[in-house]
DRENLO-988528 format. One line per field, with one value per atom (N, C-alpha, C): residue in three letters; atom name; x, y, z. Coordinates in steps of 0.02 Angstrom, whole numbers, always signed. Example, Ala and Ser with C-alpha at 12.3 -4.5 7.8 and 13.67 -1.06 7.14 Angstrom:
// DRENLO-988528
residu ALA / ALA / ALA / SER / SER / SER
atome N / CA / C / N / CA / C
u +660 / +615 / +660 / +642 / +684 / +645
v -284 / -225 / -165 / -112 / -53 / +2
w +390 / +390 / +390 / +354 / +357 / +394
END
This chain:
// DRENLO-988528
residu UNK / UNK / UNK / UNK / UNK / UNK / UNK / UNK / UNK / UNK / UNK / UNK / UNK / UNK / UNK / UNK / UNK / UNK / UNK / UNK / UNK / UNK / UNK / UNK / UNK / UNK / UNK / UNK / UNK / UNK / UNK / UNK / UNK / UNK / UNK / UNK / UNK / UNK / UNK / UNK / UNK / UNK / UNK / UNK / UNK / UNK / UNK / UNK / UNK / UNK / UNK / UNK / UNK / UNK / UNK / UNK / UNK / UNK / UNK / UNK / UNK / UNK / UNK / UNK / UNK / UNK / UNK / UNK / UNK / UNK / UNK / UNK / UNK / UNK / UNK / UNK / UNK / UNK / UNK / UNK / UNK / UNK / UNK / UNK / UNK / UNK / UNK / UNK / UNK / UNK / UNK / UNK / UNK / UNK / UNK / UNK / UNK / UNK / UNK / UNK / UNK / UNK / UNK / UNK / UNK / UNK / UNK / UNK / UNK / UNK / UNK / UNK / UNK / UNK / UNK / UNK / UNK / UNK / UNK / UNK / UNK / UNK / UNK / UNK / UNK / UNK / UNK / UNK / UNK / UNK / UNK / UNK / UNK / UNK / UNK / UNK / UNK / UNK / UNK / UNK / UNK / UNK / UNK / UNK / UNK / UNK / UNK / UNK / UNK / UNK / UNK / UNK / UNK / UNK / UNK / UNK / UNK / UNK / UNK / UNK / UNK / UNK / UNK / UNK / UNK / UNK / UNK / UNK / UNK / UNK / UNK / UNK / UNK / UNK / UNK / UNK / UNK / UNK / UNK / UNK / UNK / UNK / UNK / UNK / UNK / UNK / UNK / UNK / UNK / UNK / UNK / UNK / UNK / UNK / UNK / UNK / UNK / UNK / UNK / UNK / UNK / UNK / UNK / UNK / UNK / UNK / UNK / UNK / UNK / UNK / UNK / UNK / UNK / UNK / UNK / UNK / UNK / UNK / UNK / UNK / UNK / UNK / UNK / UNK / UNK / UNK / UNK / UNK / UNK / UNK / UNK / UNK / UNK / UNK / UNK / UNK / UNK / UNK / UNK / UNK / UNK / UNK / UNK / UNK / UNK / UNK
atome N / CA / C / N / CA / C / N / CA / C / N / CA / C / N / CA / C / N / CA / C / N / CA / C / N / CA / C / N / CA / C / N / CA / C / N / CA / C / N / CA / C / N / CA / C / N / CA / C / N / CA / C / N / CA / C / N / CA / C / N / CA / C / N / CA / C / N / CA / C / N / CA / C / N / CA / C / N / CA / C / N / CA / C / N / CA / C / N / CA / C / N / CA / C / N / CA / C / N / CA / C / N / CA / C / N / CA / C / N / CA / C / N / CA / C / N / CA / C / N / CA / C / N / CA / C / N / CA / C / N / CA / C / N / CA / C / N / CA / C / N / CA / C / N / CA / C / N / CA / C / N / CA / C / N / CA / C / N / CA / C / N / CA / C / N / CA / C / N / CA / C / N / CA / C / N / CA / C / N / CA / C / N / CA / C / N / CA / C / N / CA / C / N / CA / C / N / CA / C / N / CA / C / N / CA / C / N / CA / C / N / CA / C / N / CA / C / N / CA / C / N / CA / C / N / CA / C / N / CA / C / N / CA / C / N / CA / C / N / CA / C / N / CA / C / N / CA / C / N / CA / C / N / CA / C / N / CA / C / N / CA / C / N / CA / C / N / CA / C / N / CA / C / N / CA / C / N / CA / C / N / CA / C / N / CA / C
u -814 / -866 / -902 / -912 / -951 / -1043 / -1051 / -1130 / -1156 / -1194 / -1227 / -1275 / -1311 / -1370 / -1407 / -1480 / -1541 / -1494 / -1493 / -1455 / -1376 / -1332 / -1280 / -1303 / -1359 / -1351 / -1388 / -1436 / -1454 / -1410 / -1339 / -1291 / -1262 / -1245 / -1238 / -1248 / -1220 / -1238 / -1268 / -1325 / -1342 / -1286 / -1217 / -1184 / -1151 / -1161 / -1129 / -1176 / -1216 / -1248 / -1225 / -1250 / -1251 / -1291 / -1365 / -1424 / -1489 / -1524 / -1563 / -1612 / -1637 / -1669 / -1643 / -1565 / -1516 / -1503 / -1512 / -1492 / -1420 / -1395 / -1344 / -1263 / -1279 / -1213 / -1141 / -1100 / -1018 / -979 / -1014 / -958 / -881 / -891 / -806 / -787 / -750 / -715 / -756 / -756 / -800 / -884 / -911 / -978 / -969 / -926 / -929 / -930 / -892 / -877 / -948 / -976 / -1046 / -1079 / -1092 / -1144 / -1134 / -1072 / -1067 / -1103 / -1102 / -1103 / -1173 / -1215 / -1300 / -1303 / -1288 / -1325 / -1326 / -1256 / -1244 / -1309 / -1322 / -1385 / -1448 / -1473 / -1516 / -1548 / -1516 / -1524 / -1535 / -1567 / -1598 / -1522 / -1495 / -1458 / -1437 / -1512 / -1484 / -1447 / -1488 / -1458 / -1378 / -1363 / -1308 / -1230 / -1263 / -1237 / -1220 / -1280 / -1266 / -1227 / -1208 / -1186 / -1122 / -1093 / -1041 / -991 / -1029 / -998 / -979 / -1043 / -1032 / -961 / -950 / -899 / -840 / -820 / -782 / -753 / -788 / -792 / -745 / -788 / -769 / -704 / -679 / -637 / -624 / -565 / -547 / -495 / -469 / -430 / -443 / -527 / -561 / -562 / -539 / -528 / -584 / -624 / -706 / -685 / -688 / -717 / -758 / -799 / -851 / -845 / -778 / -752 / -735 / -703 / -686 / -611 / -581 / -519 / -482 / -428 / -403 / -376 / -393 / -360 / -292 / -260 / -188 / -182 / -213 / -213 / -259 / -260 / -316 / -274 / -286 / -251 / -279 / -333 / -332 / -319 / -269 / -237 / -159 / -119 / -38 / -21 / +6 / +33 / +82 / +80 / +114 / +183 / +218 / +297 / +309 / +326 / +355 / +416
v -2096 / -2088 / -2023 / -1973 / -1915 / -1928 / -1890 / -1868 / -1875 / -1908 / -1915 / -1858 / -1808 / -1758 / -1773 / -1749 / -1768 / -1735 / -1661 / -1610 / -1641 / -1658 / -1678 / -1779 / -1814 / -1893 / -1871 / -1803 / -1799 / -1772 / -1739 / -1734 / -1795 / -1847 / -1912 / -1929 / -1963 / -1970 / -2034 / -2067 / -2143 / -2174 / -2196 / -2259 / -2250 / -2204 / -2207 / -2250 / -2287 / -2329 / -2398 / -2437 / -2513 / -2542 / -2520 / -2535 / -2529 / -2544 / -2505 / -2428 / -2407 / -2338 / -2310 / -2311 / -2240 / -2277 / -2323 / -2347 / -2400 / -2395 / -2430 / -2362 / -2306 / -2272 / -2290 / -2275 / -2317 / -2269 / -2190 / -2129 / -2140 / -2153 / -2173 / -2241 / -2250 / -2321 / -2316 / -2280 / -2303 / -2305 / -2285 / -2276 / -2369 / -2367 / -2440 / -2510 / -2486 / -2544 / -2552 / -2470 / -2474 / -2510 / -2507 / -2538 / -2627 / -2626 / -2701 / -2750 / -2690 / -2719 / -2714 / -2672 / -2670 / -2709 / -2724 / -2764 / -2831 / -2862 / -2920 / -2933 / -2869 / -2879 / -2908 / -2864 / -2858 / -2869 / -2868 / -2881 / -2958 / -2979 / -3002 / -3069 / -3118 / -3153 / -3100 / -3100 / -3065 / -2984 / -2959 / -2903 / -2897 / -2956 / -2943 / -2949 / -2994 / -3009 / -2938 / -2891 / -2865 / -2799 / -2788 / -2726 / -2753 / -2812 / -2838 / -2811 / -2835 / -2844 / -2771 / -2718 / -2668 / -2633 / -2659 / -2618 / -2669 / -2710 / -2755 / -2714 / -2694 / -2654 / -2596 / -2557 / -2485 / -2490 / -2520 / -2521 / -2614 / -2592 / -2680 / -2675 / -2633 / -2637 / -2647 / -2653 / -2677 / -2748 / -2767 / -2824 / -2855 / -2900 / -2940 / -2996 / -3021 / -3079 / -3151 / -3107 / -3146 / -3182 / -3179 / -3203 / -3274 / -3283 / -3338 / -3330 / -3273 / -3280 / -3240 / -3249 / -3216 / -3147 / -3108 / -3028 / -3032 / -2994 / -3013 / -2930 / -2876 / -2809 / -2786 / -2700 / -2675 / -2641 / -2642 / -2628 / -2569 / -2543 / -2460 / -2421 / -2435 / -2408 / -2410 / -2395 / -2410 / -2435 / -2479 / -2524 / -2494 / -2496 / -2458 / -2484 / -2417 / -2465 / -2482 / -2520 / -2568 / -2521
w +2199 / +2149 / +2163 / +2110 / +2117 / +2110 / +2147 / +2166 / +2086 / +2079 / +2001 / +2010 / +1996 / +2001 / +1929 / +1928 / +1907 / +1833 / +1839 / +1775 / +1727 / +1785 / +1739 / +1726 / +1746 / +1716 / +1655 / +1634 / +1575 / +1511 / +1553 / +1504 / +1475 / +1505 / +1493 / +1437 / +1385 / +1311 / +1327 / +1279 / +1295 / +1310 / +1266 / +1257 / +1322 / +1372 / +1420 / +1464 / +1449 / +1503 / +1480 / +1560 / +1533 / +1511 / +1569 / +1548 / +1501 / +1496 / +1447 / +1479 / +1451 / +1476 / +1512 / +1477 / +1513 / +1588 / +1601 / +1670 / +1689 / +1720 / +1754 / +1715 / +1744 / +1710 / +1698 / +1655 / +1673 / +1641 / +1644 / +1614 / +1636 / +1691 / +1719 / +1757 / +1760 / +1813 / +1861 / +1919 / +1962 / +1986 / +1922 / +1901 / +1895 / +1832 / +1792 / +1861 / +1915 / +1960 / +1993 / +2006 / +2043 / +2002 / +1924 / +1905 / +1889 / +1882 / +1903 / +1974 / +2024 / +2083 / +2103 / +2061 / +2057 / +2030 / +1972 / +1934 / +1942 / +1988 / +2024 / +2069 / +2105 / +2148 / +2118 / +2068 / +2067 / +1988 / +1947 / +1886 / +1865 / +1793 / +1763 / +1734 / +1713 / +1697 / +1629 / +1600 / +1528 / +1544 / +1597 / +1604 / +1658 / +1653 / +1708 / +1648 / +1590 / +1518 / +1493 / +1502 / +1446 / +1485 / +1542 / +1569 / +1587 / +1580 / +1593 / +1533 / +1494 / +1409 / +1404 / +1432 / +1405 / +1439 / +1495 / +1549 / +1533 / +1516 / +1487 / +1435 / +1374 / +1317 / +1332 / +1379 / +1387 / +1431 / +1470 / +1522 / +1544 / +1510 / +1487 / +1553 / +1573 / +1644 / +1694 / +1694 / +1771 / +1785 / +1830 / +1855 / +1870 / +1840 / +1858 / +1874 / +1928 / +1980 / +1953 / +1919 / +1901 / +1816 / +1802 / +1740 / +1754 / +1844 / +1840 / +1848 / +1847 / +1850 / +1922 / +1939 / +1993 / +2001 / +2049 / +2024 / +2063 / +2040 / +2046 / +2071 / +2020 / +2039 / +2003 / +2036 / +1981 / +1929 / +1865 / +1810 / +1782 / +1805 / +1804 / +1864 / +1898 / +1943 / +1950 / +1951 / +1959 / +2036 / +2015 / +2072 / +2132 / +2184 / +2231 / +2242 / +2242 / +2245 / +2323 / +2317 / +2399 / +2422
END
């Protein structure tokens, strides 16, 4: 994951967040996994709803845990050949 800085999170377009007031970023895959894993912490039921949905949305290849289902692999990654 790259260094977020004060100058390029204001390049950031809104819909690139999860949260509201520009918070919980998910410009890329591993922004999106970080903000899953804050918002697991520390967030609100409604807000854990709504940054889920949003990274669900944007990146349907991330493997979530918290669906209830088993990860088998990560599906935005290619599988290593044996």
């Amino acid at each position: 994951m790259s260094r977020l800085t004060a100058s390029s999170r204001k390049k950031i377009p809104t819909k690139n967040f999860g949260g509201p007031d520009r918070s919980y970023p998910i410009e890329d895959a591993s922004h999106a996994r970080n903000a899953l894993a804050r918002v697991s912490q520390f967030g609100t039921p409604a807000l854990k709803a709504k940054v889920r949905a949003k990274v669900k949305a944007k990146y349907p290849g991330i493997a979530m845990k918290m669906y209830g289902g088993e990860v088998a692999h990560r599906a935005d990654r290619p599988r290593r050949k044996k």
